[in-house]
C-alpha positions, 0 to 999 in steps of 0.5 A: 500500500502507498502512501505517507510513510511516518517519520519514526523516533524515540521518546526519551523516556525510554532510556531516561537512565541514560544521558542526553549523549546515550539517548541520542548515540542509540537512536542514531544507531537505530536509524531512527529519525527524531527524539520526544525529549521528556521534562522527567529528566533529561530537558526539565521544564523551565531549565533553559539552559538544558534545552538550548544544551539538547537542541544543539547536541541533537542537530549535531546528531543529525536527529530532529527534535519531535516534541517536547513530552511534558508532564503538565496536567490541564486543570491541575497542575499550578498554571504559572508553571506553563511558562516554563513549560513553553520557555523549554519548548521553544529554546529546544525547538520542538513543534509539540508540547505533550500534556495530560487531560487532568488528573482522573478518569472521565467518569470519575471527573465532576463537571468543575473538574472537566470544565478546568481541564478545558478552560486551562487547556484553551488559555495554555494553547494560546500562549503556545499558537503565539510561539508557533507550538502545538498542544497534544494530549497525551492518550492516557486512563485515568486522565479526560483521554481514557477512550477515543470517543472520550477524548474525541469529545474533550477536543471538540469541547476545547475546539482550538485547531492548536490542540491535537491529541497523541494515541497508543493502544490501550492497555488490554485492549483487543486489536479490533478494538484499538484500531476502531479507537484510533479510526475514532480519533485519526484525523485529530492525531499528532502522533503515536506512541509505539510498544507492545504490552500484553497482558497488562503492562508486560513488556514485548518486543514490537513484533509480538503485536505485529498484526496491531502495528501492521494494522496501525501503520497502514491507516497512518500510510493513508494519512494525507500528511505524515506524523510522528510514530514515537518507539516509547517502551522497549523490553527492559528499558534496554538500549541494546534491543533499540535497533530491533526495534527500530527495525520491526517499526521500519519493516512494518512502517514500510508495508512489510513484515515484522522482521527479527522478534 
C-alpha cells in the first residue's frame, strides 16, 4: 500500500537512565529519525539552559527534535508553571508540547473538574499558537483521554485547531478494538506512541503485536500528511534491543513484515 510513510523516533523516556549523549548515540544507531525529549529528566521544564544544551547536541546528531513530552496536567497542575513549560519548548525547538487531560478518569471527573481541564487547556494553547507550538494530549486512563470517543469529545469541547491529541493502544485492549479507537480519533492525531504490552503492562518486543502495528501503520500510510510514530517502551528499558526495534517499526512502517522478534 502507498502512501505517507511516518517519520519514526524515540521518546526519551525510554532510556531516561541514560544521558542526553546515550539517548541520542542509540537512536542514531537505530536509524531512527527524531527524539520526544521528556521534562522527567533529561530537558526539565523551565531549565533553559538544558534545552538550548539538547537542541544543539541533537542537530549535531543529525536527529530532529519531535516534541517536547511534558508532564503538565490541564486543570491541575499550578498554571504559572506553563511558562516554563513553553520557555523549554521553544529554546529546544520542538513543534509539540505533550500534556495530560487532568488528573482522573472521565467518569470519575465532576463537571468543575472537566470544565478546568478545558478552560486551562484553551488559555495554555494560546500562549503556545503565539510561539508557533502545538498542544497534544497525551492518550492516557485515568486522565479526560481514557477512550477515543472520550477524548474525541474533550477536543471538540476545547475546539482550538492548536490542540491535537497523541494515541497508543490501550492497555488490554483487543486489536479490533484499538484500531476502531484510533479510526475514532485519526484525523485529530499528532502522533503515536509505539510498544507492545500484553497482558497488562508486560513488556514485548514490537513484533509480538505485529498484526496491531501492521494494522496501525497502514491507516497512518493513508494519512494525507505524515506524523510522528514515537518507539516509547522497549523490553527492559534496554538500549541494546533499540535497533530491533527500530527495525520491526521500519519493516512494518514500510508495508512489510515484522522482521527479527
Amino acid at each position: 500500500m502507498s502512501g505517507v510513510t511516518p517519520r519514526l523516533g524515540l521518546c526519551s523516556v525510554t532510556l531516561r537512565h541514560l544521558d542526553v549523549a546515550g539517548v541520542l548515540a542509540a537512536a542514531a544507531e537505530a536509524g531512527l529519525d527524531c527524539v520526544e525529549w521528556g521534562a522527567d529528566i533529561h530537558v526539565p521544564a523551565g531549565d533553559e539552559a538544558a534545552a538550548s544544551r539538547v537542541r544543539a547536541a541533537t542537530e549535531e546528531a543529525g536527529l530532529a527534535v519531535a516534541s517536547y513530552g511534558s508532564y503538565y496536567r490541564a486543570g491541575s497542575t499550578d498554571p504559572a508553571s506553563f511558562d516554563g513549560v513553553l520557555r523549554s519548548a521553544v529554546l529546544l525547538g520542538a513543534p509539540r508540547i505533550r500534556i495530560w487531560a487532568g488528573t482522573t478518569g472521565t467518569d470519575e471527573t465532576s463537571p468543575e473538574g472537566r470544565t478546568a481541564v478545558i478552560e486551562d487547556t484553551r488559555r495554555a494553547v494560546k500562549l503556545a499558537a503565539e510561539a508557533g507550538i502545538q498542544l497534544a494530549y497525551e492518550f492516557h486512563r485515568n486522565t479526560l483521554t481514557d477512550g477515543a470517543d472520550r477524548t474525541l469529545r474533550l477536543l471538540d469541547d476545547v475546539d482550538h485547531p492548536g490542540v491535537r491529541t497523541y494515541w497508543q493502544p490501550p492497555v488490554d485492549l483487543p486489536d479490533a478494538d484499538a484500531l476502531s479507537g484510533l479510526d475514532t480519533v485519526t484525523d485529530r492525531v499528532a502522533a503515536v506512541h509505539a510498544f507492545s504490552w500484553w497482558p497488562g503492562t508486560t513488556r514485548l518486543p514490537l513484533a509480538t503485536r505485529a498484526d496491531l502495528w501492521r494494522a496501525v501503520l497502514a491507516r497512518l500510510r493513508a494519512r494525507s500528511r505524515p506524523l510522528d510514530v514515537l518507539l516509547e517502551f522497549v523490553p527492559e528499558n534496554d538500549a541494546k534491543v533499540l535497533a530491533r526495534e527500530a527495525r520491526t517499526l521500519r519493516s512494518l512502517a514500510a508495508g512489510g513484515g515484522a522482521g527479527e522478534s
